[in-house]
C-alpha positions as CSV (number, residue, x, y, z in Angstrom):
1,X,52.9,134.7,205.7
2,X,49.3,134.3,206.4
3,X,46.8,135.6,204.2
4,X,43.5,136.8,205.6
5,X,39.7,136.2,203.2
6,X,40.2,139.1,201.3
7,X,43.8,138.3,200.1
8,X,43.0,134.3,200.1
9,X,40.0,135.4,198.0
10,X,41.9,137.2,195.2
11,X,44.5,135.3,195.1
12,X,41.8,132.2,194.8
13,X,40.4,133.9,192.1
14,X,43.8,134.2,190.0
15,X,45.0,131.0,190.0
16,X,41.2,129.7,188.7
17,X,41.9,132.5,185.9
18,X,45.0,131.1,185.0
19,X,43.7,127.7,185.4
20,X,41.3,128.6,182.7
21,X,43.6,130.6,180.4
22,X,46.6,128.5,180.7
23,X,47.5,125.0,179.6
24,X,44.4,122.4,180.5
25,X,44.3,118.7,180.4
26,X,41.4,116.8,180.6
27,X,41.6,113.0,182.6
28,X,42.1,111.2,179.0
29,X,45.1,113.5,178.0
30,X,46.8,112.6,181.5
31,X,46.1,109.0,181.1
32,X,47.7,109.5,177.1
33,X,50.6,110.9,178.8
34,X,51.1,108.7,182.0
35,X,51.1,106.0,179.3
36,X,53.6,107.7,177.3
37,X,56.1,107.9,180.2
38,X,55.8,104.1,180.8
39,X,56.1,103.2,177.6
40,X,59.1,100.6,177.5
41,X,61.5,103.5,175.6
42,X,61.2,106.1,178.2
43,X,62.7,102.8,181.0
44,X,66.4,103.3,181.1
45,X,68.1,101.1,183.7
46,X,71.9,101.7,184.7
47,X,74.7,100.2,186.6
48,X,78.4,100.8,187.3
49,X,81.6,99.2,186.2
50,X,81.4,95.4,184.5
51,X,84.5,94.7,183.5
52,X,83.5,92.0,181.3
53,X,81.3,90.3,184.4
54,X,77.7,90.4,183.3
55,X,76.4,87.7,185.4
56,X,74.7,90.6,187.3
57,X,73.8,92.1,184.7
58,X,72.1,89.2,183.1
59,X,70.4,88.4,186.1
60,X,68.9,91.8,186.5
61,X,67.7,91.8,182.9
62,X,65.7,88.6,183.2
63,X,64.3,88.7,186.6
64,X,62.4,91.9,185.5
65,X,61.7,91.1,181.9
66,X,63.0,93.8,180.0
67,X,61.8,94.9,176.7
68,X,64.0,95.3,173.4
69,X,63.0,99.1,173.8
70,X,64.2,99.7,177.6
71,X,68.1,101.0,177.5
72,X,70.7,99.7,180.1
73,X,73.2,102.3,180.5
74,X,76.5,101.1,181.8
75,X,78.8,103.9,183.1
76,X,81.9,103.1,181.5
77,X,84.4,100.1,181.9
78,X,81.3,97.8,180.5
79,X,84.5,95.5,179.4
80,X,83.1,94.4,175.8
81,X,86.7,96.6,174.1
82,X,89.3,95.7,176.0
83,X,91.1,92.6,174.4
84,X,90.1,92.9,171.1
85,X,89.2,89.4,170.0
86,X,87.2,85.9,171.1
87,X,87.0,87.1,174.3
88,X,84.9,90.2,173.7
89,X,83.3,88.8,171.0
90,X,81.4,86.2,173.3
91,X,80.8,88.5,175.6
92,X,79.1,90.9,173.2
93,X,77.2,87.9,171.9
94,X,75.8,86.8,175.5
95,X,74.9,90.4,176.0
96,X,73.2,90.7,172.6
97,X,71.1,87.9,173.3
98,X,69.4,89.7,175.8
99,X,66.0,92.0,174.4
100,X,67.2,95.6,175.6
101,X,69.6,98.0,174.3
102,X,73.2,98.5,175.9
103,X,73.9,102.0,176.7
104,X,77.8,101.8,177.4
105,X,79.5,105.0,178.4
106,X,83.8,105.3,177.6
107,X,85.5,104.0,180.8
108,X,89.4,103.5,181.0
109,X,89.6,100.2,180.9
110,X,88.8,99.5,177.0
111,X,89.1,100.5,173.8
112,X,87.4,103.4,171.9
113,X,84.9,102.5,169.4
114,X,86.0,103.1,165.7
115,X,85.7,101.8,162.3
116,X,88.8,100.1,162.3
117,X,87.1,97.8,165.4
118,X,84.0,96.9,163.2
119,X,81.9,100.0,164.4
120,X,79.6,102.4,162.8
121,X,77.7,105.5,163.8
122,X,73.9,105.9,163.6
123,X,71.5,107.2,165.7
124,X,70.5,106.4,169.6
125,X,67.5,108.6,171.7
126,X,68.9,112.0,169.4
127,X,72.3,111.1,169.6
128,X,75.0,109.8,167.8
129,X,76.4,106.4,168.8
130,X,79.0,103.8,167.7
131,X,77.3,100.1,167.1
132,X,78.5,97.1,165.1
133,X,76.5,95.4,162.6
134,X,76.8,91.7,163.9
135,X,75.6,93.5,167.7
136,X,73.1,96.4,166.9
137,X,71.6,96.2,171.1
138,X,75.4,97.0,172.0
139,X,75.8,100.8,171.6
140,X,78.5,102.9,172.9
141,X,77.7,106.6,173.5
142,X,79.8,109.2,172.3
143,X,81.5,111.9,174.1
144,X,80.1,115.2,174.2
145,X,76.5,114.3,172.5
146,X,73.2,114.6,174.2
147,X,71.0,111.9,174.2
148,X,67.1,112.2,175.2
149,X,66.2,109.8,178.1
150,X,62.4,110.4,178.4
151,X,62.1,113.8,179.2
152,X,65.9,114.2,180.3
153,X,68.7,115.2,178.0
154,X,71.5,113.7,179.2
155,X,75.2,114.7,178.3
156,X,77.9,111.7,178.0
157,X,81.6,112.5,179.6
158,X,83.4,109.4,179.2
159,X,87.3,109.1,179.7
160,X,89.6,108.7,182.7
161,X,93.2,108.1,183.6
162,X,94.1,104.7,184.5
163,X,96.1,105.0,188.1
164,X,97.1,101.3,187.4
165,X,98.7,102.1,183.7
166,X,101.7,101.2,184.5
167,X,101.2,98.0,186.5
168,X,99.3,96.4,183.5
169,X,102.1,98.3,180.9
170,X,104.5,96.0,182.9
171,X,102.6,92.5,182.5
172,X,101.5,93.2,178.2
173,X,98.2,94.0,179.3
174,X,96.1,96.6,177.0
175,X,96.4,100.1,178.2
176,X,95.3,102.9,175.7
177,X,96.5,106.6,175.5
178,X,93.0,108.2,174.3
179,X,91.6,107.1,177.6
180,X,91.1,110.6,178.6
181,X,89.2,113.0,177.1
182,X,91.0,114.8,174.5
183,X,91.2,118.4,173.9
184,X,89.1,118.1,170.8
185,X,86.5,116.0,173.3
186,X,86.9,118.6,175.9
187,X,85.9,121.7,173.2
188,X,82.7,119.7,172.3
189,X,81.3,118.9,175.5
190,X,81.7,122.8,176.4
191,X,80.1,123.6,173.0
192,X,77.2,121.3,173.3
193,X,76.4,122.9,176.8
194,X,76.8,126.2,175.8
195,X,73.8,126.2,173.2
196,X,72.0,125.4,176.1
197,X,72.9,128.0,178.0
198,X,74.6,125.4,180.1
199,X,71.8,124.2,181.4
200,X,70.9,119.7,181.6
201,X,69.0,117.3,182.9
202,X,71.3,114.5,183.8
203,X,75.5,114.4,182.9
204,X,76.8,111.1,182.3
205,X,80.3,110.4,183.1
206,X,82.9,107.9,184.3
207,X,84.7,110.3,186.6
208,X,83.7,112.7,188.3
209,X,84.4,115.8,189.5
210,X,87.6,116.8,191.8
211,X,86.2,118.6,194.4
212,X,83.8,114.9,195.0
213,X,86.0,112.4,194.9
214,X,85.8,109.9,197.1
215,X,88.8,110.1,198.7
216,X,88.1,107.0,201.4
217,X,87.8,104.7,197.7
218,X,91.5,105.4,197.0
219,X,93.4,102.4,196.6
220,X,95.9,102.9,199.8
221,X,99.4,101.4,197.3
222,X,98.7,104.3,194.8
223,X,101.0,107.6,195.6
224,X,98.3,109.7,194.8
225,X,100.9,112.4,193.6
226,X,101.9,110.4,190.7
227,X,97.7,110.8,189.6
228,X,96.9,112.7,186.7
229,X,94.0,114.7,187.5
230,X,93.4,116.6,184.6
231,X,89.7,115.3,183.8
232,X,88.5,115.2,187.0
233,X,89.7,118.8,187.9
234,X,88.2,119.8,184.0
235,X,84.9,118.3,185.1
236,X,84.9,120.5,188.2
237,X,85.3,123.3,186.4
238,X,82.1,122.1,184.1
239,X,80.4,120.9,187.1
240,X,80.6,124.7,188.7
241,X,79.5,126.3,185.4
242,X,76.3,124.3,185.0
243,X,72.6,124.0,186.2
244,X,72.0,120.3,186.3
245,X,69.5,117.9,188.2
246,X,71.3,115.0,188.8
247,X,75.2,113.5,188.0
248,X,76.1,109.8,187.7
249,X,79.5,108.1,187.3
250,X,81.4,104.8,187.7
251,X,85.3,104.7,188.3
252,X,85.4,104.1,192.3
253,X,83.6,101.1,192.6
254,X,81.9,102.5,195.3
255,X,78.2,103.7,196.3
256,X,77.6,106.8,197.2
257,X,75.3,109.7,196.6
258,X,76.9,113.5,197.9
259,X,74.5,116.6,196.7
260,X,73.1,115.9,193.0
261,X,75.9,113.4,192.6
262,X,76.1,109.5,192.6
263,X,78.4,107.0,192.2
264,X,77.5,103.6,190.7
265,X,79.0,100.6,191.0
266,X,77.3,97.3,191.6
267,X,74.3,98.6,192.4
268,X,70.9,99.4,189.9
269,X,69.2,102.6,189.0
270,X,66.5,104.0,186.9
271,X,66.9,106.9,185.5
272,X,64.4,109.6,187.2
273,X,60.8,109.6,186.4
274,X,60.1,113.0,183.5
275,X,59.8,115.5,186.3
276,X,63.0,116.5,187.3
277,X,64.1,118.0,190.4
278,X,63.2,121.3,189.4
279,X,59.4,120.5,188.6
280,X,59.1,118.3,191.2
281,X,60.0,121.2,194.2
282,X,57.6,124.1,191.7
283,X,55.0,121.7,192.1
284,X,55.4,121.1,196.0
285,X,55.8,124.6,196.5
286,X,52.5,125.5,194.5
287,X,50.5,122.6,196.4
288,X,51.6,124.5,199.8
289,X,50.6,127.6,198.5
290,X,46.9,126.6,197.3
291,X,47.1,124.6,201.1
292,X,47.6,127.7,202.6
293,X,44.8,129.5,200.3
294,X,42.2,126.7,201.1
295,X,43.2,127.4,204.8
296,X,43.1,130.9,205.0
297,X,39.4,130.5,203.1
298,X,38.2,128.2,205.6
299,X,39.1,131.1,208.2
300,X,36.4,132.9,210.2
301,X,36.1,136.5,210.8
302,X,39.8,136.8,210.2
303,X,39.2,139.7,207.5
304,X,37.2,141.7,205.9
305,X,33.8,140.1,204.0
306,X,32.6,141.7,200.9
């Protein structure tokens, strides 16, 4: 709706009011906090599945010359848990050698972090995480904890069921039973977002949920019938309950972004600059409105002059 002087002219005169009694910042406080949101913690790179392949990875890390404070956040399946022995350990130490952090997120392809692997808790961005000793840039998030990304808390929903169990059950190859989310899991993700009123930045997960599946990643020998679907359809439910900006997950091995979701495989992200959707749209509203006040004060003879 247009406004004519008198109505741009009030309305003019409120927003410098609340300019002046609200929150100011002068040029040196903006520059302080531009800083602050480059600063190598707040850069948090992320991929998809590895599987134990980090060439990519690797290559990534050194053509941009990350810092021991960036985070790489791998969205399960990262690959360093899954036979347990030599294997892992080298690649854990060709990871390690690299100067970032190692974000990994519970896939079903490996094996939970515990103490009886070597692991210990401390804590990562405001969160708990498992890390060993011999590998302290290797940490592996915990389910159900919320982890501060710059200015985005970020929940962690690790877990999925293995549609090829059976096939690597029949060749000795390591399958585990707590690759889903447990019940216990599943009570403390839905406690963590209810003190906040279900209400976060970012959700971390390696599947997603049912109603976005990407059905044309399906592998075409699987009877889909046979498919336990119990996380998926319990992260629907989540996903309907809660406010969020933005959803990323592995599993497919596919790209693809639908709504406020995206799935990651061997592509690279970054997680979002500090504004977050929300902010971002506020602030693009506001700038059309004080547009539309600068217009309607540059009008002529359109309303009444006091």
């Amino acid at each position: 709706m247009k406004l004519n002087r008198e109505q741009a002219r009030r309305e003019l005169l409120m927003m410098l009011e609340a300019s002046c009694n609200g929150t100011y910042f002068s040029t040196d406080e903006v520059k302080t906090h531009i800083a602050e949101l480059l600063a190598p913690k707040n850069i948090v790179y992320m991929t998809g599945d590895t599987h134990g392949q980090f060439d990519r990875v690797i290559n990534f890390c050194t053509d941009r010359e990350v810092k021991k404070e960036n985070t790489f956040i791998i969205l399960g399946d990262a690959g360093l848990n899954y036979y347990g022995g030599r294997r892992d350990a080298l690649n854990k130490k060709s990871l390690s050698e690299l100067s970032i952090t190692f974000f990994c997120v519970h896939g079903n392809h490996e094996m939970r972090p515990s103490p009886s692997l070597g692991y210990e808790l401390r804590e990562y961005h405001g969160g708990q995480v498992w890390a060993e000793p011999a590998f302290p840039n290797l940490v592996f998030a915990v389910d159900g904890e919320v982890y501060e990304f710059g200015s985005h808390a970020c929940i962690v929903i690790g877990g999925a069921y293995s549609v090829d169990k059976h096939y690597r059950l029949a060749r000795g190859w390591g399958w585990w039973e707590d690759e889903q989310p447990s019940e216990e899991i599943k009570a403390k993700v839905e406690r963590a977002l209810a003190d906040r009123n279900w209400k976060i930045d970012i959700v971390l997960s390696h599947t997603c949920p049912v109603r976005y599946e990407p059905t044309e990643a399906f592998l075409p020998m699987i009877d889909q019938s046979s498919v336990d679907k119990s996380t998926e359809q319990w992260l629907g439910e989540i996903e309907g309950r809660l406010s969020y900006e933005r959803w990323y997950c592995g599993h497919y091995h596919i790209e693809k972004k639908i709504d406020k979701l995206r799935f990651m495989s061997g592509d690279f992200a970054l997680i979002p600059h500090p504004l977050s959707v929300a902010e971002e749209e506020a602030i693009v509203r506001r700038m059309e409105h004080q547009a539309e006040v600068v217009q309607a004060c540059e009008l002529g003879g359109s309303g009444s002059q006091s």
